[in-house]
C-alpha positions in Angstrom: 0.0 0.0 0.0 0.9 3.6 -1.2 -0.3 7.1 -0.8 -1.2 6.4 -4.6 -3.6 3.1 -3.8 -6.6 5.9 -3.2 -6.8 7.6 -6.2 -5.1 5.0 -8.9 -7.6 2.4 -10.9 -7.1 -1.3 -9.7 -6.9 -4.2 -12.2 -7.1 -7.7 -10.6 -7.1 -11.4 -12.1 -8.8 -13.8 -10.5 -9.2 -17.9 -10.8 -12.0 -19.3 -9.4 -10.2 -22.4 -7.5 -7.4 -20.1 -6.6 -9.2 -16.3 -5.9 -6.9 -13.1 -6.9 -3.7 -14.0 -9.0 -2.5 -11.5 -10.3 -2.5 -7.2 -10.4 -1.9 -3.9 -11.9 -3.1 -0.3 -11.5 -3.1 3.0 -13.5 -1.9 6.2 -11.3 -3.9 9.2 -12.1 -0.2 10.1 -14.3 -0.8 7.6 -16.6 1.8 5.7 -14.6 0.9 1.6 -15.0 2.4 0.0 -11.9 2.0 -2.9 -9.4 2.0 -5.4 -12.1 2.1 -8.9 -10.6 1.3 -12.5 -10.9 1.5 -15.5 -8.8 4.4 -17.6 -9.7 2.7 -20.3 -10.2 0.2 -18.5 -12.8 3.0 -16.6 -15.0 3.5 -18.6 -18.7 -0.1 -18.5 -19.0 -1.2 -15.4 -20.4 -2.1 -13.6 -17.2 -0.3 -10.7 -17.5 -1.2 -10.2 -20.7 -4.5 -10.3 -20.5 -3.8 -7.7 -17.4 -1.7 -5.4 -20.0 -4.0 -5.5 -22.2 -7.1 -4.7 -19.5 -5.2 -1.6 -18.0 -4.8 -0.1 -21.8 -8.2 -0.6 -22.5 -9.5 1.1 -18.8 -6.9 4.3 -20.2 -8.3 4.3 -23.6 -11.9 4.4 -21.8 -10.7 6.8 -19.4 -9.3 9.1 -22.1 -5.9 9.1 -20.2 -3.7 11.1 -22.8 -0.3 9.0 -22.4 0.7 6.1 -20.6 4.1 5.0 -19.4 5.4 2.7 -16.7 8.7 1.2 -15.2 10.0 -1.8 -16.5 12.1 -4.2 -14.5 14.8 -4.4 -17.5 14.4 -8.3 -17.9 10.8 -7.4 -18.8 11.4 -4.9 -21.0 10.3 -7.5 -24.1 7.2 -8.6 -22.6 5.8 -4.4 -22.5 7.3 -4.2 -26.4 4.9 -6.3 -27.4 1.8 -4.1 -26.3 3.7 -1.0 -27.8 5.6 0.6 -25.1 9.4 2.2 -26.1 11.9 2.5 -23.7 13.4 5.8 -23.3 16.0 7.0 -20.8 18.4 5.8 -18.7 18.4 2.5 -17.2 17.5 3.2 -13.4 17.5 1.3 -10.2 14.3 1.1 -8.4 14.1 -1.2 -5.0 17.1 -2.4 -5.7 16.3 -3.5 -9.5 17.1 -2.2 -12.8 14.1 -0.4 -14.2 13.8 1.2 -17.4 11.1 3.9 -18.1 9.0 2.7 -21.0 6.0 4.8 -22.9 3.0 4.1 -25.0 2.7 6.4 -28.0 0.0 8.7 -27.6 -2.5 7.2 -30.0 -4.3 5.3 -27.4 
């Protein structure tokens, strides 16, 4: 939890033998964060489907630009919906990060 968790949308997969697996929000900046799934549910198209939910909610919501941190050894799996990585490579919690952005034409 985060002074941001109050005013950020909240994305959240859920299997029905297992409950919530996996998550992501959108910060009021366009800023997609929090993007997780349970080990044992990654390889299964999870977080795609949760990528491809949170652009969809922007799109809906009119945001006007989208961009998130990518842990570097993910930076492949965010190419595929669009993003471009721009800047410097960054540590963040201890991780490499990169920032990556969605061209405007959501």
């Amino acid at each position: 939890m985060d002074a941001f968790d109050e005013t950020s949308m909240h994305l959240l997969a859920s299997y029905v033998e297992s409950g919530f697996i996996g998550c992501a929000r959108i910060m009021p900046s366009g800023q997609i964060g929090r993007m997780a799934v349970l080990k044992n549910f990654r390889g299964r198209g999870v977080g795609s489907r949760l990528m491809q939910a949170a652009i969809t909610q922007a799109k809906q919501h009119r945001f006007a630009s989208l961009f998130l941190h990518a842990q570097c050894h993910a930076e492949s799996f965010y190419a595929q919906f669009g993003f471009i990585a721009c800047g410097e490579v960054f540590e963040e919690a201890g991780i490499r990060h990169v920032k990556m952005t969605l061209p405007a034409n959501l």
